[in-house]
Legacy VTK file of the C-alpha trace (Angstrom):
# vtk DataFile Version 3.0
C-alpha trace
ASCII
DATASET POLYDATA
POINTS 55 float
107.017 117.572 118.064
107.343 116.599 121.543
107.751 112.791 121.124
111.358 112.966 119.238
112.189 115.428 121.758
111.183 112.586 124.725
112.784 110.003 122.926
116.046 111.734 122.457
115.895 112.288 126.255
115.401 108.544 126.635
118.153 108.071 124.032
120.488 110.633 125.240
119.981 109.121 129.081
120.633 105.542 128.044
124.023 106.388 126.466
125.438 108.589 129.571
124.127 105.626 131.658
125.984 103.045 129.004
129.180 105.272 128.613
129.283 105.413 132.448
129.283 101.969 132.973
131.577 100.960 130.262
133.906 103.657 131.967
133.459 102.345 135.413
134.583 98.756 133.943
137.346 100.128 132.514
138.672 101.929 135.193
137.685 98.559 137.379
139.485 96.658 134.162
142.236 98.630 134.335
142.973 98.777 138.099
142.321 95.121 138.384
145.208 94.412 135.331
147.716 97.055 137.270
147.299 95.223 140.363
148.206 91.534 138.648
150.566 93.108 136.317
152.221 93.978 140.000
151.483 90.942 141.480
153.198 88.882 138.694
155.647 91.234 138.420
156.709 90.739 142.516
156.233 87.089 141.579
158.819 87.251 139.568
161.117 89.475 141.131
160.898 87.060 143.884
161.406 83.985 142.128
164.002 85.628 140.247
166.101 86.589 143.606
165.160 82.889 145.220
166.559 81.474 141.575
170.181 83.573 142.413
169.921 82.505 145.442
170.161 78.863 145.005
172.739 79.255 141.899
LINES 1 56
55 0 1 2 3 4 5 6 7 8 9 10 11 12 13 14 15 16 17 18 19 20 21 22 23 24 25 26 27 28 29 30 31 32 33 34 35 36 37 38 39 40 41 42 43 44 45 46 47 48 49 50 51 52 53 54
């Protein structure tokens, strides 16, 4: 009776540790694609203005 238990604590354990990491990569993920998503976006903005500029 007490080896299911063990391995359910095992079990249990691995997926917190798995969900954890897969969130911390997403959040990573995510912050990482905000900051190029604003990067590109300034890009743009700035090319944009230096293209109106020149016309």
């Amino acid at each position: 009776m007490e080896r299911p238990r063990d391995l359910g604590g095992v079990r249990r354990r691995g997926w917190w540790r798995l969900t954890f990491a897969i969130g911390a990569l997403m959040v990573a993920g995510g912050v990482l694609a905000h900051l190029k998503i604003k990067g590109t976006h300034f890009v743009s903005v700035v090319t944009s203005a230096g293209q109106r500029v020149q016309l």
